[in-house]
KOLDRENTOR-662164 format. One record per residue (C-alpha): residue in one letter; x, y, z. Coordinates in steps of 0.05 Angstrom, whole numbers, plus 32768, in hexadecimal, padded with zeros to 4 digits. Example, Ala and Ser with C-alpha at 12.3 -4.5 7.8 and 13.67 -1.06 7.14 Angstrom:
2
+------+------+------+------+
! type !    x !    y !    z !
+------+------+------+------+
!    A ! 80F6 ! 7FA6 ! 809C !
!    S ! 8111 ! 7FEB ! 808F !
+------+------+------+------+
***
This chain:
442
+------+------+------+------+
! type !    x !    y !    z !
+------+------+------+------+
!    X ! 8216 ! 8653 ! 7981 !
!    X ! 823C ! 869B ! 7972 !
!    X ! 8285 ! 867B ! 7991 !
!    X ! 8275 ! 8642 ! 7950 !
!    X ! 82B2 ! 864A ! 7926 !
!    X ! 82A6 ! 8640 ! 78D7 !
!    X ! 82C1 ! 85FA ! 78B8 !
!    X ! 82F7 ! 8610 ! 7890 !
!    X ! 831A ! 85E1 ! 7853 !
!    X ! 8349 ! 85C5 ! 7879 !
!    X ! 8310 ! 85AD ! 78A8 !
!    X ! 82EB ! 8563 ! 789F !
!    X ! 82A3 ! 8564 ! 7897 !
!    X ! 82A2 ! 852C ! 78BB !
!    X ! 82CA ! 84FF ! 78E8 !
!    X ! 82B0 ! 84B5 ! 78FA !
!    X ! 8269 ! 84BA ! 78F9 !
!    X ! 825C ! 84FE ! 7913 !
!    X ! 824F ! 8533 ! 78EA !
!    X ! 8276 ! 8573 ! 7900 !
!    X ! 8252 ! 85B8 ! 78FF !
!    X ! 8289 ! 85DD ! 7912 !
!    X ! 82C7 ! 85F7 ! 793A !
!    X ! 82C0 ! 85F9 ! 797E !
!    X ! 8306 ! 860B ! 7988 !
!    X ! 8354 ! 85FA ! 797A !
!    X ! 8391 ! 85F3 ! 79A0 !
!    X ! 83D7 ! 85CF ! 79B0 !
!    X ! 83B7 ! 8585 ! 79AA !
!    X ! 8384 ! 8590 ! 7972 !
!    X ! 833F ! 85AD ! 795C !
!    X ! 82F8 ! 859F ! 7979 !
!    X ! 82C3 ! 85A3 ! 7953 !
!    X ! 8271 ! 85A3 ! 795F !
!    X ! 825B ! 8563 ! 793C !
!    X ! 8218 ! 8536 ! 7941 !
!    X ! 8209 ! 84F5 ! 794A !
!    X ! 81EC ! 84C8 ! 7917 !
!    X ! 81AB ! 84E0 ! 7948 !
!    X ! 81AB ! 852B ! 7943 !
!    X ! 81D5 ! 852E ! 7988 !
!    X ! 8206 ! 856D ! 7995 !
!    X ! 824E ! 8548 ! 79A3 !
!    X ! 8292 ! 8564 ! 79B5 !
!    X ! 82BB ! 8541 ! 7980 !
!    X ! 830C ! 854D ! 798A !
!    X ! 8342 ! 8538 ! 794C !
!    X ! 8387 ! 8537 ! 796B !
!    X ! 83BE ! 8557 ! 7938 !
!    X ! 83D8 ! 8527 ! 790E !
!    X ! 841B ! 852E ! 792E !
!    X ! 8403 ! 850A ! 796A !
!    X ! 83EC ! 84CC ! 794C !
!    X ! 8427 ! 84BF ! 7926 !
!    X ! 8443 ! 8485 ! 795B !
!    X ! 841F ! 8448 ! 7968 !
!    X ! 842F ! 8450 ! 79B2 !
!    X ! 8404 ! 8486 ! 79BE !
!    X ! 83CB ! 8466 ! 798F !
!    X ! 83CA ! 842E ! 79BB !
!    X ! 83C4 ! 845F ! 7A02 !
!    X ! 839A ! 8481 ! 79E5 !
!    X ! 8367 ! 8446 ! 79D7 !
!    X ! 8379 ! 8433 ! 7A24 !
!    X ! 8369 ! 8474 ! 7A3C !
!    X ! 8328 ! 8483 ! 7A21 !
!    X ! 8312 ! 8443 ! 7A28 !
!    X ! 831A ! 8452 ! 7A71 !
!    X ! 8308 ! 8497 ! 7A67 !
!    X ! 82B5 ! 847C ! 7A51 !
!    X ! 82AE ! 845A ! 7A94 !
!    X ! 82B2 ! 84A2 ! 7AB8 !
!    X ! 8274 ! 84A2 ! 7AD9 !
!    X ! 824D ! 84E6 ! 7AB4 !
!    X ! 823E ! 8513 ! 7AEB !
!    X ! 8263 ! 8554 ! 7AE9 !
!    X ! 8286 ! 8540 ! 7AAD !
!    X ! 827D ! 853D ! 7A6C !
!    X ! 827C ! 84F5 ! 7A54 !
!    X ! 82A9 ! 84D1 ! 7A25 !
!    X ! 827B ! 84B9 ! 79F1 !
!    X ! 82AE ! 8495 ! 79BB !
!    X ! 82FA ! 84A1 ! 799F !
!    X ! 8320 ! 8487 ! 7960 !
!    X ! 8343 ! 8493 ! 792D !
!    X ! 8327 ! 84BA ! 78E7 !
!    X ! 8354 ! 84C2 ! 78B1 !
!    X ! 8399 ! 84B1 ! 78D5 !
!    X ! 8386 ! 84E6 ! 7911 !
!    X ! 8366 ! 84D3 ! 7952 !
!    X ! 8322 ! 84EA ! 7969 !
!    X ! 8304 ! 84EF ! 79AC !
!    X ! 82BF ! 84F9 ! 79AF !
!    X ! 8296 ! 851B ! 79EC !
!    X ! 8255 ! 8530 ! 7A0A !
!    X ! 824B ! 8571 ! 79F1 !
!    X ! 8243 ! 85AC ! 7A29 !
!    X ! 8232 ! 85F1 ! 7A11 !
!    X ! 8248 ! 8624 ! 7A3E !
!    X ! 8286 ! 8654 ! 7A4C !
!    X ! 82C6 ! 862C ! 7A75 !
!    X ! 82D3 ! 864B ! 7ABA !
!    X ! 830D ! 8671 ! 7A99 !
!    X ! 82DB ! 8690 ! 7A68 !
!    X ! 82AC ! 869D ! 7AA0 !
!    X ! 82DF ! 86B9 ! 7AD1 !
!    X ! 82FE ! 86EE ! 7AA7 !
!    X ! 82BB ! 8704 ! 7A8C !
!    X ! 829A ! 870A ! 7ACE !
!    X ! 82CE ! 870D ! 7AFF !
!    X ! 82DC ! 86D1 ! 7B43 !
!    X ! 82A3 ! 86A4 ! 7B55 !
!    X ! 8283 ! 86AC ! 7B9A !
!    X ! 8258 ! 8693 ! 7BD8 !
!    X ! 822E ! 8651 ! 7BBB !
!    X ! 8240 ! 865F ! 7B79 !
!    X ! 8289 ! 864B ! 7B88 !
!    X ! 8276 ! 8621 ! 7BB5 !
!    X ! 825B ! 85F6 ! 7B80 !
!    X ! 8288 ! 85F8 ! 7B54 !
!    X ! 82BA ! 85DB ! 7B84 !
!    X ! 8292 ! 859F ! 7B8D !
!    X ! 8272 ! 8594 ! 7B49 !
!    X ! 82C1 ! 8590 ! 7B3A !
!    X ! 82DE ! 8567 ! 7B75 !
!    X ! 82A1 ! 853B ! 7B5F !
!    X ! 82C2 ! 8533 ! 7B1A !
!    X ! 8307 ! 851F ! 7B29 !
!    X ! 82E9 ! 84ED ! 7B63 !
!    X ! 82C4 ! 84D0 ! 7B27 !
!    X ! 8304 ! 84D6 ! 7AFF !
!    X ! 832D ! 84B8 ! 7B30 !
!    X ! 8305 ! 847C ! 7B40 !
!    X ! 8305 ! 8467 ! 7AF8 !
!    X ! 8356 ! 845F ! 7AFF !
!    X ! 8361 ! 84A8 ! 7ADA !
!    X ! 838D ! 84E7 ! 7AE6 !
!    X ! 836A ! 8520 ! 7AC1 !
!    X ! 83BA ! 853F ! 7AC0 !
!    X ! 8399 ! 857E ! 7A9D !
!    X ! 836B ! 859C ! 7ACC !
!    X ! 835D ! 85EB ! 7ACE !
!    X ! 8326 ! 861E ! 7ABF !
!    X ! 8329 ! 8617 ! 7A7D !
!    X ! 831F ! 85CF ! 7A81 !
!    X ! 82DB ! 85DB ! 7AAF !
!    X ! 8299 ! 85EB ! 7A7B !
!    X ! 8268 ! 861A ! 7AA6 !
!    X ! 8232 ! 85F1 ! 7A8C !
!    X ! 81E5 ! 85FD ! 7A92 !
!    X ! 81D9 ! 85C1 ! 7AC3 !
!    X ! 821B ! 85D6 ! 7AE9 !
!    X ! 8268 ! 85D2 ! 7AE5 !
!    X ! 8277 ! 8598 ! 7AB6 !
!    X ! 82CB ! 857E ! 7AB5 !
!    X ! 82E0 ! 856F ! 7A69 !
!    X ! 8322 ! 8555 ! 7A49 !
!    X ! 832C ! 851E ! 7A75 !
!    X ! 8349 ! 84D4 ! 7A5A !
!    X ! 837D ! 84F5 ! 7A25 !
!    X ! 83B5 ! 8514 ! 7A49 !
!    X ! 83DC ! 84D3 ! 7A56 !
!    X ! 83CF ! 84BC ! 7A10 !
!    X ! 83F1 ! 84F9 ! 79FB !
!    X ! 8433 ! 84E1 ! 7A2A !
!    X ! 844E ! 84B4 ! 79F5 !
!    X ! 8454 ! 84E5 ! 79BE !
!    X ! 8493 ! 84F8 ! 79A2 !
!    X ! 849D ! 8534 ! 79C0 !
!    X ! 84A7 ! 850C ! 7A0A !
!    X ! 84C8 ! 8556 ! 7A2D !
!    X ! 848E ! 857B ! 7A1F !
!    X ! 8456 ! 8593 ! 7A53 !
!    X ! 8410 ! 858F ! 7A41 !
!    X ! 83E6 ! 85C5 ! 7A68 !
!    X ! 83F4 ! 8604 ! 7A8C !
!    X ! 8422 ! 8608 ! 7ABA !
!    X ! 8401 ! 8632 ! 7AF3 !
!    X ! 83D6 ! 85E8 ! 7AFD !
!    X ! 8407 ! 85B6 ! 7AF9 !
!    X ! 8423 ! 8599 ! 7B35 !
!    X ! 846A ! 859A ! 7B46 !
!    X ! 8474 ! 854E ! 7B3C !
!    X ! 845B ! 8561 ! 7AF7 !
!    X ! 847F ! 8596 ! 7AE5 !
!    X ! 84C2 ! 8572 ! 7B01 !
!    X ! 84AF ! 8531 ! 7ACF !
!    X ! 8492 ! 8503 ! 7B0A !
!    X ! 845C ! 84DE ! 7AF7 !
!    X ! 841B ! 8500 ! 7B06 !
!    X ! 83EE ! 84E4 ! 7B39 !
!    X ! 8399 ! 84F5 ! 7B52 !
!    X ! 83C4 ! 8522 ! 7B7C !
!    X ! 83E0 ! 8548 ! 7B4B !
!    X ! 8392 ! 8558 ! 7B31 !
!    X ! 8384 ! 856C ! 7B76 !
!    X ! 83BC ! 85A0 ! 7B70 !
!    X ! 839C ! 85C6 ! 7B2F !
!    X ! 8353 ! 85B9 ! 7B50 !
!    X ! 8366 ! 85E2 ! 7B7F !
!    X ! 8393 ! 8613 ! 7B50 !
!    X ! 8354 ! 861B ! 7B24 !
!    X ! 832D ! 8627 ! 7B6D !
!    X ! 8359 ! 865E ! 7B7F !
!    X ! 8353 ! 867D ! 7B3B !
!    X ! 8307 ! 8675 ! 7B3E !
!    X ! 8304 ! 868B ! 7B7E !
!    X ! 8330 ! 86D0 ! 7B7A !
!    X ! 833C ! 86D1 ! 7B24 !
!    X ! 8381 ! 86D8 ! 7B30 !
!    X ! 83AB ! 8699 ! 7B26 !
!    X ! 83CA ! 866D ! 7B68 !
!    X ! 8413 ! 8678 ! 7B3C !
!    X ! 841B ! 86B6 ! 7B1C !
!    X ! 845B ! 86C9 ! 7AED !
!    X ! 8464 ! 86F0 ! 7AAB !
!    X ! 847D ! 86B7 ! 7A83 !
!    X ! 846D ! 8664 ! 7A8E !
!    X ! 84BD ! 8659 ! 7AA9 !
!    X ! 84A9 ! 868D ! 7ADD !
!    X ! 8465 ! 8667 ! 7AED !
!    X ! 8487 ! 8626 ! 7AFA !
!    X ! 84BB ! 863E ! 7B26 !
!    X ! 8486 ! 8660 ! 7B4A !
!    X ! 8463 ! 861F ! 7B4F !
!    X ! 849F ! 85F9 ! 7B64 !
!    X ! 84BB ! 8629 ! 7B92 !
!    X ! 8485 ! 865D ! 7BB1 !
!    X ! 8440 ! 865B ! 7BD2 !
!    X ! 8406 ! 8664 ! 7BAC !
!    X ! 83EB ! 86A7 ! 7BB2 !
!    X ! 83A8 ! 869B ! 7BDA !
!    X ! 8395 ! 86E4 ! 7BED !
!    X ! 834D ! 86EF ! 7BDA !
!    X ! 8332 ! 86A2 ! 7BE0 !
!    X ! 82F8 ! 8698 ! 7C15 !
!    X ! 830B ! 868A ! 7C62 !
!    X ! 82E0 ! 864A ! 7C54 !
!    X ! 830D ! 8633 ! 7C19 !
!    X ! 8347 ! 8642 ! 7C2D !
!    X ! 836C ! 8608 ! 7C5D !
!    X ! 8357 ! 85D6 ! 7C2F !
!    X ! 8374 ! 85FE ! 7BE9 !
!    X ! 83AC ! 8606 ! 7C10 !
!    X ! 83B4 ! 85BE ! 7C23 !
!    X ! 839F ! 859F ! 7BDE !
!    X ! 83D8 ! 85CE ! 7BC3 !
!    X ! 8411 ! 85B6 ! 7BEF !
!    X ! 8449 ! 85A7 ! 7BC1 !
!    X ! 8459 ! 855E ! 7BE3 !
!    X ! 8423 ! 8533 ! 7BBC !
!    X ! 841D ! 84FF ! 7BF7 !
!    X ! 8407 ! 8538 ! 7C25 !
!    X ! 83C3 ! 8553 ! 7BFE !
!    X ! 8383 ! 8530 ! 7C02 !
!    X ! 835B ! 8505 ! 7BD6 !
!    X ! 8324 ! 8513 ! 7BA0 !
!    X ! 82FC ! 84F2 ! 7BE4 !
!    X ! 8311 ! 8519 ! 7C18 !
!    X ! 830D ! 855B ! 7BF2 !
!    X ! 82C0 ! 854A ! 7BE7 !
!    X ! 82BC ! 8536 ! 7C35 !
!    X ! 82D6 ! 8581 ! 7C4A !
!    X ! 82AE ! 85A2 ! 7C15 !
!    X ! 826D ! 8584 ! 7C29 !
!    X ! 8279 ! 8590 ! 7C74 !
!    X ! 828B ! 854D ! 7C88 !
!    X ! 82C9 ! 8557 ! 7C9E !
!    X ! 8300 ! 8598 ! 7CB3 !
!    X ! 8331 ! 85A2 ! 7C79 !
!    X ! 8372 ! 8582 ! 7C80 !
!    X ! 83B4 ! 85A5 ! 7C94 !
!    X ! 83E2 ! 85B3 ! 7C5C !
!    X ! 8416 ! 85E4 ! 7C46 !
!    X ! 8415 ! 861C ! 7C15 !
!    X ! 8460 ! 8635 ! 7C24 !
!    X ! 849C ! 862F ! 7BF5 !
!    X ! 84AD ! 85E2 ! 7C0F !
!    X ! 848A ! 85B1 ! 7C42 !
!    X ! 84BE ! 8596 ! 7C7D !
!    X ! 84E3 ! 8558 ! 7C5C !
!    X ! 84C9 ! 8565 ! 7C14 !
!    X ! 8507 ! 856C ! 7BE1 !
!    X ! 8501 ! 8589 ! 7BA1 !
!    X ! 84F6 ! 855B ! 7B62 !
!    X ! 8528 ! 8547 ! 7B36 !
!    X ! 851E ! 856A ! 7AEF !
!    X ! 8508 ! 853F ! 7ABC !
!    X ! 854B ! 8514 ! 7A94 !
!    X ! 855E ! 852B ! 7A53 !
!    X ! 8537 ! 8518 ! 7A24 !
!    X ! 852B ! 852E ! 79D1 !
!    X ! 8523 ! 8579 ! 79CE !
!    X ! 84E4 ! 858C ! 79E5 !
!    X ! 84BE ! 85D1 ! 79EF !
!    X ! 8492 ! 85FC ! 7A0E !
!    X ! 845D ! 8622 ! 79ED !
!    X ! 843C ! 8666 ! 79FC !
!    X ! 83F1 ! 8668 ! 79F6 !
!    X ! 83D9 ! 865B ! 79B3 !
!    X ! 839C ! 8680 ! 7994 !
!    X ! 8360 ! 868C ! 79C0 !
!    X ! 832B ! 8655 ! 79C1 !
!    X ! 82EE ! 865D ! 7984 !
!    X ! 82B6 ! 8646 ! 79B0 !
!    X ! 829F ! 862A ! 79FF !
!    X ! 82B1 ! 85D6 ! 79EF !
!    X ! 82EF ! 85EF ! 79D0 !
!    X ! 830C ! 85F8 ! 7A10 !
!    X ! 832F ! 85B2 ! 7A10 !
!    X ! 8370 ! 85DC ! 7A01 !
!    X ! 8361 ! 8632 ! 7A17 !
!    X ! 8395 ! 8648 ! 7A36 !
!    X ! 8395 ! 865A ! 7A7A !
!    X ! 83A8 ! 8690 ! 7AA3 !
!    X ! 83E2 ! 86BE ! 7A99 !
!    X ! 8419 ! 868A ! 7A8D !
!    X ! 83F3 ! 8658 ! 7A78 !
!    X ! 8408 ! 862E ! 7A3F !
!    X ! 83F7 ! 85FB ! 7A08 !
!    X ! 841A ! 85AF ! 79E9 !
!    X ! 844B ! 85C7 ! 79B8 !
!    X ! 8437 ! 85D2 ! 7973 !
!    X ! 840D ! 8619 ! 7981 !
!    X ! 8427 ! 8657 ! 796E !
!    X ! 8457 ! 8681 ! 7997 !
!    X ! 848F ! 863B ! 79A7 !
!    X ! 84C6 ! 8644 ! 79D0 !
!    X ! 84FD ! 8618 ! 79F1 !
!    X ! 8504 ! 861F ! 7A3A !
!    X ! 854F ! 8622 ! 7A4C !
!    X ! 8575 ! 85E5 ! 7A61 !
!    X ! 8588 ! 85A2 ! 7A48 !
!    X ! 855F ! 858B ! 7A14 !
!    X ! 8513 ! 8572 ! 7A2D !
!    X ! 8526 ! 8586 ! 7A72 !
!    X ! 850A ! 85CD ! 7A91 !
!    X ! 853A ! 85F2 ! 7AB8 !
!    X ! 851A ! 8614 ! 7AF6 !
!    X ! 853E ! 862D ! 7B35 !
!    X ! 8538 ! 8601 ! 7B65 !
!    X ! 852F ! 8617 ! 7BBA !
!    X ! 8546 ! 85DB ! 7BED !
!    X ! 851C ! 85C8 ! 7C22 !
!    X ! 852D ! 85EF ! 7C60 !
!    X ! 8569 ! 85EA ! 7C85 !
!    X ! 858E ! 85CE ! 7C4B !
!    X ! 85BB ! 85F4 ! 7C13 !
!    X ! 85A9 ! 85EF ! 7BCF !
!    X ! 85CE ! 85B6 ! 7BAC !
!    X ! 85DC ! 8594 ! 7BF2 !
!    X ! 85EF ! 8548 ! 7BEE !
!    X ! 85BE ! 8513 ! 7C07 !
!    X ! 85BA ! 8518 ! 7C52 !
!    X ! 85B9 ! 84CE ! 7C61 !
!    X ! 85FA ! 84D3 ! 7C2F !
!    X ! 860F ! 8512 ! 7C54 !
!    X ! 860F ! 84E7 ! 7C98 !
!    X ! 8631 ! 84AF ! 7C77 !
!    X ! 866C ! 84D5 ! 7C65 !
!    X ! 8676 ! 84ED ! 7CAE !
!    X ! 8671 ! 84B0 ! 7CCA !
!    X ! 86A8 ! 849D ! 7C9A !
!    X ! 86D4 ! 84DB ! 7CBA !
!    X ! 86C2 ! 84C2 ! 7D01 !
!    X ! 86E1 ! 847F ! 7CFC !
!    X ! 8722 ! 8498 ! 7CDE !
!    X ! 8721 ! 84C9 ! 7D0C !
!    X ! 871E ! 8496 ! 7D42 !
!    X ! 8752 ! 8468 ! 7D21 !
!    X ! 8781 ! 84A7 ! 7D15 !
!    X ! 877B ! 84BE ! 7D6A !
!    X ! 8788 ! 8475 ! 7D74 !
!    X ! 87CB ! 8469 ! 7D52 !
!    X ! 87E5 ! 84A6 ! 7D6C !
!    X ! 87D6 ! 849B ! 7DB4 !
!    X ! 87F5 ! 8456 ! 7DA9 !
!    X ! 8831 ! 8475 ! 7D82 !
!    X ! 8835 ! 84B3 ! 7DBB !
!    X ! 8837 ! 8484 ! 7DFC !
!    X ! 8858 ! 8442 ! 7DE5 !
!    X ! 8894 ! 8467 ! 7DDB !
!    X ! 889C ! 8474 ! 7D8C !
!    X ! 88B8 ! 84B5 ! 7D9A !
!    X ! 88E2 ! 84A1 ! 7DDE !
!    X ! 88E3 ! 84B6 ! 7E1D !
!    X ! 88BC ! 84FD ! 7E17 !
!    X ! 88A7 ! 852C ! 7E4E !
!    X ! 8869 ! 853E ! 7E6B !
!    X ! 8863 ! 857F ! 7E4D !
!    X ! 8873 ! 8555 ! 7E06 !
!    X ! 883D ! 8527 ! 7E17 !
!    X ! 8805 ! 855E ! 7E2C !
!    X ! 8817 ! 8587 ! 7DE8 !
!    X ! 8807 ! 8547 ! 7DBE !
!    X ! 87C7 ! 8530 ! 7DE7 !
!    X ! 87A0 ! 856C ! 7DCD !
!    X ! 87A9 ! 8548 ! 7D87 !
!    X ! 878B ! 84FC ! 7D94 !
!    X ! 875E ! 8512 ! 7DC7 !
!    X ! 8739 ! 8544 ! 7D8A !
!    X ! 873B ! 8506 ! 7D61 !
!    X ! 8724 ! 84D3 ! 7D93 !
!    X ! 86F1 ! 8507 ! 7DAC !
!    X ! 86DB ! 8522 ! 7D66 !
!    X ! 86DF ! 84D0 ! 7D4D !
!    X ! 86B5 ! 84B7 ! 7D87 !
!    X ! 8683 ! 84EB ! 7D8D !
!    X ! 8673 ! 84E3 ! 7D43 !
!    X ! 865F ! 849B ! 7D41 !
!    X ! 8637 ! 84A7 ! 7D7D !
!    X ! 8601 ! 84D1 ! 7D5E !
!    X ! 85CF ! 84C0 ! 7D39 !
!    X ! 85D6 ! 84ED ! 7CFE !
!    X ! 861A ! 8511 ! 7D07 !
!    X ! 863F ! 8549 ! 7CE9 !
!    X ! 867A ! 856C ! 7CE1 !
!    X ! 866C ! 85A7 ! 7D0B !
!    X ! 8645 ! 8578 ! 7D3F !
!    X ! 867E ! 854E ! 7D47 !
!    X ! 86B4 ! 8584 ! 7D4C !
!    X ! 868A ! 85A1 ! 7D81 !
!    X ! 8694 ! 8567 ! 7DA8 !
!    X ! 86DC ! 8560 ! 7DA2 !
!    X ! 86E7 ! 85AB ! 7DB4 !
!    X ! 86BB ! 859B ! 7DF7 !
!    X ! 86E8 ! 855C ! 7E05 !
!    X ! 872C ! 8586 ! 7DF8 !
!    X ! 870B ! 85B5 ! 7E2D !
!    X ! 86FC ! 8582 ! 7E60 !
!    X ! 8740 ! 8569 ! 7E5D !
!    X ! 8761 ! 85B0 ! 7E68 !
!    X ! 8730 ! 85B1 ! 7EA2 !
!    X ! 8745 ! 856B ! 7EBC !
!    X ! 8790 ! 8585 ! 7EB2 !
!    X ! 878E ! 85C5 ! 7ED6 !
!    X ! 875E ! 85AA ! 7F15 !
!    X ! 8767 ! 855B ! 7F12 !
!    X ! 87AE ! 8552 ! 7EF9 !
!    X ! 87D9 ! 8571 ! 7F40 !
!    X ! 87B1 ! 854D ! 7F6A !
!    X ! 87BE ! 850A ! 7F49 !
+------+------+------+------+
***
């Protein structure tokens, strides 16, 4: 009990009716304490800042949530026990887990390894199955979120993260960057895929203690996130197809909760995904609309004990819900994070739609086909009199590029400018061809 912070004045005694012993820790969403039961049993008791609670919208979510949250089956995580509200602020109350998190654990002792690793993946992917099943997205997975418990890896600070969506402050991020998805960091909704992306973030960093997305500052992390592989040198042969898959930034192309377990417990060969910049066909996300201004925060002040790591900051980059020391505004409309964007391949940044793209040629074709047609009618029905044949071969270079360019257009499926110029320039060559061979013996 040497991590036990003191109860200081500002501090309740008690909250509910558990008793609180302690400080477990503090950060961007409020303090958890080390409380007991009316029994004598050690509990995890968490008291939101009073900030947070101040709409009846996320009162309400939050009731929904943990409500869901207690049917989380208890294996490998640690088990909602009761939430509600002391004193105006909201309380969520847990199984108590003593132990160091995995970030704790990592940077003391350096990467996991062989079974020990191995375990952990599982004990994890066990979790957010678990999770999952009950209709959940954790949304705030990483290694400080993991307890290295004495009866193995236990998954904590599930069931409030959504709550926490209806607060005031509707542009801000909650977690650290370096293990949010892209969809999440873009302001799509997150999905069980999105948790599969930071399981396997807080795998990589497990596996190697260096983070999947690295960057000096957390606008750096989340274009890195957005826009560049993760950085999988050092993670085991045997890991590594199926971190690289679960980290593809399309969402609809990484497994399941399910099928992680399945290639874990060697039922099954991991599943192809990619760890490059973009997957074929996947665009990048809109940013989040403007919304009230919103911010980022830096790390706040290291965690006081192991259960207090609800809210440690991660990794280099990582970073807290507003309200912890060290604030600052990322550039950009207001509530809206601007990060340089990279378009899928073969396209240039800020490229229109393609189907739009396509549209708008077709558009060109038919006037180009209307355009041959009227002059071809206008040439030879005698608008401009009797002309000669050298008058009449130096204006059929003109409607046959149009006709040609016009026709050929509409013919293809998906046409474009240069495609359908290069057709026309063919036709205008045929037809110097056909003049030069064809024409004298006609």
């Amino acid at each position: 009990m040497s991590d036990l912070g003191r109860l200081e004045e500002r501090d309740p005694r008690q909250v509910g009716v558990y008793r609180l012993a302690g400080v477990l820790g503090e950060g961007g969403q409020g303090t958890v304490y080390l409380g007991h039961d009316p029994s004598g049993r050690r509990v995890a008791v968490k008291v939101l800042h009073a900030r947070m609670t101040a709409q009846d919208a996320v009162r309400e979510r939050f009731e929904r949530e943990t409500d869901l949250a207690r049917r989380v089956a208890a294996f490998c995580t640690a088990q909602v026990l009761a939430a509600g509200v002391s004193d105006g602020r909201l309380y969520l109350v847990s199984e108590y887990v003593p132990g160091p998190s995995l970030q704790q654990l990592v940077t003391a002792e350096g990467p996991r390894a062989g079974g020990g690793l191995e375990r952990l993946a599982i004990a994890t992917a066990t979790a957010l199955s678990a999770i999952h099943r009950t209709g959940i997205v954790h949304r705030d997975f990483k290694p400080a979120n993991v307890i290295m418990g004495p009866e193995g890896p236990v998954v904590i600070d599930f069931g409030i993260a959504r709550a926490l969506e209806a607060d005031t402050t509707r542009s801000a991020l909650v977690g650290s960057p370096g293990y949010m998805a892209p969809e999440q960091l873009s302001g799509r909704p997150a999905s069980p895929a999105s948790d599969i992306f930071a399981w396997a973030a807080t795998m990589v960093y497990a596996a190697t203690g260096h983070p999947a997305f690295a960057g000096q500052h957390p606008m750096a992390v989340m274009g890195a996130v957005l826009n560049s592989g993760p950085d999988l040198s050092g993670v085991p042969e045997g890991l590594l197809p199926l971190l690289a898959a679960c980290l593809d930034k399309d969402p609809a192309a990484r497994p399941d909760a399910a099928r992680v377990l399945t290639v874990l417990t060697g039922g099954g060969a991991a599943p192809t995904g990619g760890n490059g910049p973009r997957p074929v066909g996947w665009t990048t996300p809109a940013p989040p609309s403007a919304g009230p201004p919103g911010a980022f925060t830096a790390p706040g002040p290291p965690m006081a004990g192991s259960q207090g790591a609800f809210t440690a900051p991660g990794p280099p980059g990582a970073f807290t819900a507003p309200g912890s020391p060290g604030a600052f505004t990322a550039p950009g409309p207001p509530g809206a994070p601007t990060v340089p964007g990279r378009a899928p391949a073969g396209e240039r940044p800020g490229a229109a739609d393609p189907s739009r793209r396509h549209g708008t040629v077709r558009s060109l074709c038919v006037a180009s086909v209307v355009f041959g047609v009227a002059q071809a009618a206008v040439i030879y029905g005698g608008a401009f009199g009797d002309l000669s044949e050298t008058a009449l071969l130096k204006l059929a270079p003109l409607w046959i590029f149009c006709l040609a360019f016009g026709g050929g257009g509409l013919l293809m499926p998906r046409p474009t400018l240069l495609k359908a110029g290069a057709v026309a320039v063919v036709a205008l060559l045929l037809a110097v061809v056909f003049y030069w061979t064809l024409w004298p013996l006609l």
